[in-house]
C-alpha positions in Angstrom: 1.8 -17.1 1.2 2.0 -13.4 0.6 3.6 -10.7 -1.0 6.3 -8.3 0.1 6.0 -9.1 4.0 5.2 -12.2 5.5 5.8 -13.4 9.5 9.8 -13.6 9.0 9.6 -9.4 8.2 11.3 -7.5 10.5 10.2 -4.1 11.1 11.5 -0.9 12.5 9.6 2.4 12.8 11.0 5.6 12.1 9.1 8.3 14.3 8.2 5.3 17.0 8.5 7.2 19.9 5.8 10.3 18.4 2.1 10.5 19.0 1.0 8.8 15.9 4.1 6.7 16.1 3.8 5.5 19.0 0.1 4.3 18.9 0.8 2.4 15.3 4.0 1.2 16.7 2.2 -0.5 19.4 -1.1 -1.2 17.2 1.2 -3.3 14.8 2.8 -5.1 17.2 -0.4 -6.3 19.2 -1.6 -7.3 15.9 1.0 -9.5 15.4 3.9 -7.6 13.4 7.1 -8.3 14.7 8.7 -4.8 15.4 12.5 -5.3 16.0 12.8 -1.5 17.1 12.1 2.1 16.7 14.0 5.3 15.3 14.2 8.3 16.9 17.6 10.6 16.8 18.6 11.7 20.4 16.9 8.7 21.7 18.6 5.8 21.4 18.9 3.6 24.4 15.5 4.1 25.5 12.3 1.7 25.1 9.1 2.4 23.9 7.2 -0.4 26.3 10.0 -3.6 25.2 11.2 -2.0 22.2 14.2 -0.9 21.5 14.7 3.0 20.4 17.9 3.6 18.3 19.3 7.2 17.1 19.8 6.2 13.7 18.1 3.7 10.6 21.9 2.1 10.2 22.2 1.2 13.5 18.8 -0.7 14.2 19.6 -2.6 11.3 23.0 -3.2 12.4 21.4 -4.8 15.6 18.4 -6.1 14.8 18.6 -7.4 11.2 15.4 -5.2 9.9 14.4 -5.7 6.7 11.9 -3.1 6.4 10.7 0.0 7.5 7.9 2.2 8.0 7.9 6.1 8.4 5.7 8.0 10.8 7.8 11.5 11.2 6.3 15.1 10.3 6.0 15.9 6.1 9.2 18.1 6.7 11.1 15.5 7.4 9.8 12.3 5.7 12.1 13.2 2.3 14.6 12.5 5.0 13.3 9.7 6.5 12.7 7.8 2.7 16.6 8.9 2.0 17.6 7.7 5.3 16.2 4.0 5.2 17.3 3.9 1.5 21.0 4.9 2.7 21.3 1.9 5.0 19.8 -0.8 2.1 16.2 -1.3 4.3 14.6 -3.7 0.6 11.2 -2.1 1.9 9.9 1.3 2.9 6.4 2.2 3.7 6.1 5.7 4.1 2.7 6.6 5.7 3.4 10.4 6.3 0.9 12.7 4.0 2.1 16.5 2.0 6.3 14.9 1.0 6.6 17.6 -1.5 6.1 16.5 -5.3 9.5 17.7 -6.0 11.6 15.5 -3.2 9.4 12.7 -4.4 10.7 12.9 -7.9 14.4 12.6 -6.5 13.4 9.8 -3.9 11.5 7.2 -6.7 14.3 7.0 -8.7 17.1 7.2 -5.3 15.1 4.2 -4.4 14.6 2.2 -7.1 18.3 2.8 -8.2 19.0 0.6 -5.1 16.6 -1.8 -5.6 14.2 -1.5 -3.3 10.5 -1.1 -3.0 8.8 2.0 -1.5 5.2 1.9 -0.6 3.5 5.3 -0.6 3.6 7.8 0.7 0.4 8.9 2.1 -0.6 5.5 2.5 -2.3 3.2 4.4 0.6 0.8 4.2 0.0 -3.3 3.6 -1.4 -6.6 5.8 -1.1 -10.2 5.1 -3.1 -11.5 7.4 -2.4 -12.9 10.5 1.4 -12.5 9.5 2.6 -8.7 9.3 0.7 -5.7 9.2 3.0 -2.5 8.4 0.9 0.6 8.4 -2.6 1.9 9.8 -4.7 -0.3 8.5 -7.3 -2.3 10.9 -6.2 -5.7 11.2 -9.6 -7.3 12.7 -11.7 -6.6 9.4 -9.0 -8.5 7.4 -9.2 -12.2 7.2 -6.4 -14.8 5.8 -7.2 -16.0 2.4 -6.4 -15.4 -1.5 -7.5 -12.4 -2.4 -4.9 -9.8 -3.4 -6.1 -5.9 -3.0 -4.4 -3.3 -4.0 -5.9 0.3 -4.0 -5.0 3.9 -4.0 -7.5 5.0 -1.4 -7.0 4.1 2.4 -10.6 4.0 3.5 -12.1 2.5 0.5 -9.8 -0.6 1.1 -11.1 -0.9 4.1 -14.9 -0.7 3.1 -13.6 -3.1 0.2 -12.2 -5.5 2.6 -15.2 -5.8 4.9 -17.1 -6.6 2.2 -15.0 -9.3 0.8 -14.4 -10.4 4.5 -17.7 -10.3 5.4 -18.4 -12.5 2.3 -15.7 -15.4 3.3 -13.0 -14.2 1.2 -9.9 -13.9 2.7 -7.0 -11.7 1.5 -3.4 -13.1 1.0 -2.0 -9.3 0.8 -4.0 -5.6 0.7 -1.9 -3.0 -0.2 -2.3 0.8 -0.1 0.0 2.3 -2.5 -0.7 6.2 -1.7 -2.8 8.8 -3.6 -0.1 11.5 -4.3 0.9 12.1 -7.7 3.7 10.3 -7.4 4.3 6.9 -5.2 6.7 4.3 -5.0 5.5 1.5 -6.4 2.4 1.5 -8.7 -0.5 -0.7 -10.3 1.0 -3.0 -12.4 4.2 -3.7 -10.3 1.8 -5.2 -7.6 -0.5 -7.0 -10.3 2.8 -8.6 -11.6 3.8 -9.5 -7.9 0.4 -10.9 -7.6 0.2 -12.4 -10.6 3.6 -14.5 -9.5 2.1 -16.0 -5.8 0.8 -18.8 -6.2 -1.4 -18.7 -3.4 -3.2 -15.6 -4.6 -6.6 -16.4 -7.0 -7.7 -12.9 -7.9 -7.0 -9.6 -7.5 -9.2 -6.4 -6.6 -8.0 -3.2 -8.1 -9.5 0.1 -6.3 -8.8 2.9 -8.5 -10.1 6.5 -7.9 -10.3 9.3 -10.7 -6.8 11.3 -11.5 -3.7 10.2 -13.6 -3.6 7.0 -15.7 -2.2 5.0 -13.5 -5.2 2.9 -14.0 -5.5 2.6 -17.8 -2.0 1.6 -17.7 -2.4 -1.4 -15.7 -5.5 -2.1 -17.3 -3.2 -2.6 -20.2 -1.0 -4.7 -18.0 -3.8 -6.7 -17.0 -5.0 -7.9 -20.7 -1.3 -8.4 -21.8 0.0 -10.4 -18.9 -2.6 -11.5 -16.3 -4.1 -14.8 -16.1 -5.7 -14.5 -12.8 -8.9 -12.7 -12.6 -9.1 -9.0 -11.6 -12.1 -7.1 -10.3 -11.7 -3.7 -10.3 -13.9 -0.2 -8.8 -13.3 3.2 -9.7 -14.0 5.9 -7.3 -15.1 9.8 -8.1 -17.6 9.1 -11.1 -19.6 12.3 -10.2 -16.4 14.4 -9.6 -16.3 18.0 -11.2 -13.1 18.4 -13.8 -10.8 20.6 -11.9 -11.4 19.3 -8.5 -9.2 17.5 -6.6 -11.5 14.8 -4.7 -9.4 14.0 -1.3 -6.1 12.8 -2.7 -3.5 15.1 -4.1 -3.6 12.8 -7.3 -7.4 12.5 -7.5 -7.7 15.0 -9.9 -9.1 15.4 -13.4 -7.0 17.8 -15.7 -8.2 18.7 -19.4 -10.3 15.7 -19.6 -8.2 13.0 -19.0 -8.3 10.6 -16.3 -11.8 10.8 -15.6 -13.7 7.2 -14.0 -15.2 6.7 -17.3 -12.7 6.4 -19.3 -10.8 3.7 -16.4 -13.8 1.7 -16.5 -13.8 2.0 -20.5 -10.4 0.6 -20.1 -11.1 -1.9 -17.8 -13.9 -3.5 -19.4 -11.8 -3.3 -22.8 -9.0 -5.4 -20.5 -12.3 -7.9 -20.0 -11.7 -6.6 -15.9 -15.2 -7.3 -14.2 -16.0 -3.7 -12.8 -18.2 -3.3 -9.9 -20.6 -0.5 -9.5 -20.5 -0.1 -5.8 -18.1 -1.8 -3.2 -20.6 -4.2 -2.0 -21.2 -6.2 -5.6 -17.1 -6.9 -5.3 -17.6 -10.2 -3.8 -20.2 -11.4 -5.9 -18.3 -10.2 -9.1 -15.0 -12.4 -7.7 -17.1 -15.3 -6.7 -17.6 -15.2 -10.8 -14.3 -15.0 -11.9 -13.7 -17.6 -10.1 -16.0 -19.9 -11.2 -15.0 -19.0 -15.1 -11.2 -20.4 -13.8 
């Protein structure tokens, strides 16, 4: 079992017939994702290899029953994109595309959410299960099937994370990137509670970076309402105040969300926190064994 996509999701991708759409498009599907069709306006009626190429959201839903989404068009017109997919009631949007404009994205979480539906980023990685449906960039032969939830704000730490925890024999039953932009669709704690709910998921790694307090809050969430164990690493310990580290959210601002004061509030939360990415596994293995 999973969360949010599992082998019955049917995908479309908006931007499939584009250079980077067009290799993820086909990346996805060779790594088992079942891509119902593609989105591009002016193109409909074409193929991209067997895949059918629709000019608008509505209509490859109409005809091939998508349930969700993912977005790999220009920043310009991702605010579009989001609005687009939300319009024709796609229940999941992962929204790859870095620089959407703070401002659109202030209109677009609550346009969403008013509708019901889950948006995943953007500039995000996107999310696996494991050998059911990957929806995204991330590099489906490091993951392997399991119960492990991830869920992280940094694309290439998940995947250093992953190795390790693959590498170790512990499979993950969903990894999720959920974007480091200051503000995402879906955050922290509404994946811990997700998690929290599958019954096939044992633990949970949390991959936080410096920036916001999106990680204090769920550490909060976490010592409330989680009875599953949760490891957690925060990234950017040595970064200057004032400095954004990589991510447009990754930034620390008059003090406050600084690594150590997310590890202070992890470790209050009784959240094993690794050091480096490679004591993860061993730090799980534990939590488990305390079960």
């Amino acid at each position: 079992m999973s969360i949010l996509v599992d082998k019955n999701t049917r995908v479309i991708v908006q931007g499939a017939t584009g250079r980077d759409g067009s290799f993820h498009t086909r990346k996805m599907k060779e790594d088992g994702t079942n891509i119902v069709g593609g989105i591009t306006p002016g193109k409909g009626g074409l193929k991209l290899d067997t895949i059918p190429i629709f000019d608008s959201v509505s209509e490859a839903k109409e005809a091939t029953g998508a349930n969700a989404s993912v977005i790999f068009v220009p920043a310009k017109f991702a605010s579009s994109a989001i609005i687009e997919a939300s319009d024709a009631s796609i229940p999941l949007i992962v929204c790859i595309t870095e620089g959407v404009p703070v401002l659109d994205m202030v209109k677009i979480y609550h346009l969403v959410r008013s509708r019901s539906g889950v948006l995943i980023g953007p500039n995000c990685p996107g999310l696996i299960s494991p050998g059911e449906c990957k929806i995204g960039i991330m590099p489906a032969p490091i993951h392997r099937r399991g119960s492990i939830g991830v869920i992280s704000r940094s694309g290439t730490l998940t995947y250093e994370v992953v190795n390790c925890l693959s590498n170790a024999d512990m499979g993950q039953s969903t990894c999720i990137g959920i974007g480091g932009d200051p503000i995402i669709g879906t955050d922290y704690i509404e994946l811990l509670e997700l998690f929290e709910a599958d019954k096939n998921t044992d633990a949970v790694v949390l991959i936080g970076e410096i920036g916001g307090d999106s990680e204090e809050r769920a550490a909060g969430f976490i010592r409330r309402k989680m009875k599953k164990p949760v490891v957690a690493f925060v990234s950017g310990r040595s970064a200057p105040e004032g400095k954004r580290m990589g991510h447009a959210g990754a930034i620390i601002s008059g003090g406050q969300g600084t690594a150590a004061a997310k590890v202070a509030a992890f470790k209050a939360a009784n959240v094993a926190v690794a050091d480096t990415p490679s004591e993860i596994p061993g730090l799980v293995a534990r939590q488990l064994e305390r079960q």
